[in-house]
C-alpha positions in Angstrom: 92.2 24.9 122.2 94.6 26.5 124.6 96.6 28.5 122.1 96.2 30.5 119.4 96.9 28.4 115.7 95.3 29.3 112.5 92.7 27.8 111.7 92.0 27.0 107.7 88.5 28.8 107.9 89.4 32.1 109.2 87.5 34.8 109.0 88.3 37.1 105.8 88.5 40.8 107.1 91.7 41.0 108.6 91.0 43.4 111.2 88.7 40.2 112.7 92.0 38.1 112.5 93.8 40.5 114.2 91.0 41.2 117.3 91.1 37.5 118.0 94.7 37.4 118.1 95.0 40.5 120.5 92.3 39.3 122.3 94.8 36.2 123.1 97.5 38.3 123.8 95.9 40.7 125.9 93.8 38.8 128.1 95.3 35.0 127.2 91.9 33.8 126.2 91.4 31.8 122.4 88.0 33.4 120.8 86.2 32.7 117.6 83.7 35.0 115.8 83.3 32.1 113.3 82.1 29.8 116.2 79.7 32.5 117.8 78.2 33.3 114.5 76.6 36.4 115.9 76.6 40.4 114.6 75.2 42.9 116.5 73.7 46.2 115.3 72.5 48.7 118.1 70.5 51.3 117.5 69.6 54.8 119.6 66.9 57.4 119.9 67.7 60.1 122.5 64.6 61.9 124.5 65.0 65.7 124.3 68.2 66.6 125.2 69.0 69.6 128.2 72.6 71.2 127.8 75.2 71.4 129.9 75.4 67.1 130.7 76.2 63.9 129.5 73.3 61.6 128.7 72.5 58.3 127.2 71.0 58.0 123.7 68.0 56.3 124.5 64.1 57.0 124.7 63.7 57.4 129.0 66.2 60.0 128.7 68.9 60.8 131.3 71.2 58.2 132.4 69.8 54.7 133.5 70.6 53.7 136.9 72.5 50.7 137.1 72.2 48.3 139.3 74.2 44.9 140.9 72.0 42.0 141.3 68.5 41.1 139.4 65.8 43.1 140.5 64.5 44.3 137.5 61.6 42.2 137.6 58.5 44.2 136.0 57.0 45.1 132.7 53.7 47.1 132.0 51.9 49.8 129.9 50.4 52.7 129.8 47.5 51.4 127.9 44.3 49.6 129.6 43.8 47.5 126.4 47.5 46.7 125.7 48.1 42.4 126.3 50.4 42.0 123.7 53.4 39.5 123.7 56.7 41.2 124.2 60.5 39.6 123.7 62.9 40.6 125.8 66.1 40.4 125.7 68.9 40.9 128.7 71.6 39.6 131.2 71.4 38.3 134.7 74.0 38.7 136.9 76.4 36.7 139.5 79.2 37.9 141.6 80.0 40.9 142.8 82.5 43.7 142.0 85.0 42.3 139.6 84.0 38.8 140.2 80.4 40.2 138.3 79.7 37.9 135.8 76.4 38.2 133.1 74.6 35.9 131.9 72.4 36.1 128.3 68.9 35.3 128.7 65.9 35.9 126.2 62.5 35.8 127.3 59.0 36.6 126.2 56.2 37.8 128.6 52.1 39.5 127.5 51.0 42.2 128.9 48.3 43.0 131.2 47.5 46.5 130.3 48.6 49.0 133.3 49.0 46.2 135.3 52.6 45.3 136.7 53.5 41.7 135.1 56.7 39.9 136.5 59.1 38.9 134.5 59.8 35.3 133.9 63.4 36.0 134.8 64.5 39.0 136.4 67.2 40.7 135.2 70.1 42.6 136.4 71.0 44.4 132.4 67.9 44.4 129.6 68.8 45.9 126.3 66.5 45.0 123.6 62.6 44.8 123.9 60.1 44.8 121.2 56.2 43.5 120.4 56.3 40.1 119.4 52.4 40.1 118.3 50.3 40.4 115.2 48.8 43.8 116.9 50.0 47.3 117.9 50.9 48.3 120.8 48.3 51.6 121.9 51.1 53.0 124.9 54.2 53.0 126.4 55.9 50.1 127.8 58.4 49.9 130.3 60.7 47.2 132.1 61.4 48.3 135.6 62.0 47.8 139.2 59.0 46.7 140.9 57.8 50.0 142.3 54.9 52.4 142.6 52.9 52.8 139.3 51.2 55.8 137.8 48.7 54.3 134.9 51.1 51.8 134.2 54.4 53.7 134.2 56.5 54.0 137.5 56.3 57.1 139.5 60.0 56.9 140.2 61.3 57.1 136.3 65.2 55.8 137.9 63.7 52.6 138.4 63.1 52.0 134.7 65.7 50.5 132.4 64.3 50.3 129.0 61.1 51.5 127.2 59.3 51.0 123.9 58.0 54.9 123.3 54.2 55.7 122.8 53.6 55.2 118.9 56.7 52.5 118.4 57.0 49.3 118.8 60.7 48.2 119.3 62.6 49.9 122.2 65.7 52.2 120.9 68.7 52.2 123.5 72.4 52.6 122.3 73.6 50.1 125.3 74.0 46.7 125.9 75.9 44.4 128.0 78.2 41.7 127.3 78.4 38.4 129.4 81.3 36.3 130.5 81.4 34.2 127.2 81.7 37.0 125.0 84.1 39.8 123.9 82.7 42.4 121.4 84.7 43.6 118.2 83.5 47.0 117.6 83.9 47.5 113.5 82.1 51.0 113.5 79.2 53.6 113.9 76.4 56.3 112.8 75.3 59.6 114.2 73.0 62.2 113.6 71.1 64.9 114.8 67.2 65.4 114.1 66.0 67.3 111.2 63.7 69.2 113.1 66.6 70.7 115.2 69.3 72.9 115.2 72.1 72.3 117.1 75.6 69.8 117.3 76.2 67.4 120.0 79.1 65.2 120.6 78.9 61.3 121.2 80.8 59.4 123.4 81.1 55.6 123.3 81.4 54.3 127.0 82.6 51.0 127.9 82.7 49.9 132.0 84.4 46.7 132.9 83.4 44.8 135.8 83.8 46.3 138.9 85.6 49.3 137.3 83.6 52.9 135.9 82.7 53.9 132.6 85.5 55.4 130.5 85.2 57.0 127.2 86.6 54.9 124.1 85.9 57.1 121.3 84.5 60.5 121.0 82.9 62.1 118.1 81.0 65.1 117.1 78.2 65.9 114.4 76.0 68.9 113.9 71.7 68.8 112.3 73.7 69.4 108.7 76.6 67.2 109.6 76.5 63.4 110.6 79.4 61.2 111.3 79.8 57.8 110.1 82.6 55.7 111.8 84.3 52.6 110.1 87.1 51.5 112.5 90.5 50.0 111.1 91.5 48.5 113.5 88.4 47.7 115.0 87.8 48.2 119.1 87.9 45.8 121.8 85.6 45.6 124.0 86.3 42.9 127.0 83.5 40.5 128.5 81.8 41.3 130.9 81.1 44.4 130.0 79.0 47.1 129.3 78.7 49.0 126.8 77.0 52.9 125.9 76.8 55.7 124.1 76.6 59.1 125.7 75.8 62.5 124.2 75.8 66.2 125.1 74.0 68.7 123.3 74.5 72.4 122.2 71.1 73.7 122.9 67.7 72.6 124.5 65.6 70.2 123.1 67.8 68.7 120.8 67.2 64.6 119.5 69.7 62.2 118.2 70.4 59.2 117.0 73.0 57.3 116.7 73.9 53.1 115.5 76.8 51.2 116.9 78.1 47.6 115.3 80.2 44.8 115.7 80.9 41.3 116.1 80.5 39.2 118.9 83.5 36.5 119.7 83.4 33.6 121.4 85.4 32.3 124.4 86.4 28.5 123.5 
């Protein structure tokens, strides 16, 4: 295909339709969400919030570091007697600037307790991980930069891109990447403050292109009494290549969010 025609299956929300046909007029490329037969629901926990900055909604806390080429290479825990099986789930990367171009790749890996196991295939993005085994984790898990450890969990906490939090057993990070084959229709969203808290915050999606920064998309605020539930009409966007965040900043101290993204993923072909 090397122009847009109907096809007699299409897809029956409209505002699909219409992404895959501004897809082709913006960026001259023929997708299908039929053909990728893929959704994608993303879910984030926030660590305690500080005021006064913007910060990811995910379970490290802060911002993660990114970084260009695949050195994140190492997984552990911060339990002696943890060897369970973990799937992970991320993008390596090729090129440089905006000739970057990411790659999916799943992956599974077991644990050797505190001690550093490499990864099969390092990565340059990881977004999802989560125990693939019949038995609880016991700590905290984290997929990092080869670097120095303290029982199990690197000393230098900028060097680790994703955890699974002492007690749960599926990481919680509202980010991802997309690679080169794949743009993302963003249909909608979910906030929230904790229960246990006072406070409001206000999200922002993020989206950074290759070789470009992260610019806000959408911004949205919500308060412990007052969450906000998104359903876009039209739906958002999002190139290939790309990555993808949500950012928050809090009113007060201490404060814990959550927050859901959703979409579909569309294929290049």
């Amino acid at each position: 295909m090397t122009s847009w025609e109907r096809r007699g299956y299409e897809v029956p929300d409209g505002r699909l339709v219409q992404a895959e046909r501004e897809i082709y007029r913006q960026f001259n490329e023929v997708v299908s969400i039929q053909n990728k037969a893929k959704t994608l629901v993303k879910f984030g926990k926030s660590a305690e919030l500080t005021t006064g900055s913007l910060q990811t909604v995910w379970t490290v806390g802060g911002n993660e570091t990114y970084v260009s080429t695949n050195i994140i290479d190492s997984i552990s825990s911060s339990a002696i007697a943890d060897t369970e099986n973990i799937y992970i789930e991320g993008h390596t990367v090729s090129g440089t600037g905006t000739d970057q171009k990411f790659t999916f790749v799943s992956q599974t890996v077991n644990l050797n307790g505190r001690t550093r196991v490499a990864l099969p295939i390092p990565l340059a993005r990881v977004s999802i991980i989560y125990n693939n085994n019949g038995v609880s984790l016991t700590g905290r898990v984290v997929v990092y930069e080869n670097t120095a450890l303290t029982n199990g969990i690197p000393t230098d906490t900028s060097k680790i891109h994703i955890d699974i939090p002492l007690g749960l057993q599926e990481s919680f990070k509202a980010a991802t990447t997309f690679s080169d084959k794949d743009y993302f229709i963003l249909t909608g969203g979910f906030g929230s403050l904790s229960l246990k808290q006072s406070g409001a915050a206000d999200f922002y999606v993020e989206i950074r292109e290759a070789g470009k920064v992260f610019r806000q998309v959408a911004a949205i605020s919500a308060t412990n009494s007052s969450p906000w539930t998104v359903d876009l009409d039209p739906a958002v966007i999002i190139p290939k290549n790309c990555d993808i965040r949500v950012r928050v900043e809090s009113s007060a101290n201490n404060v814990v969010v959550f927050t859901s993204f959703k979409g579909y993923l569309a294929k290049v072909v």
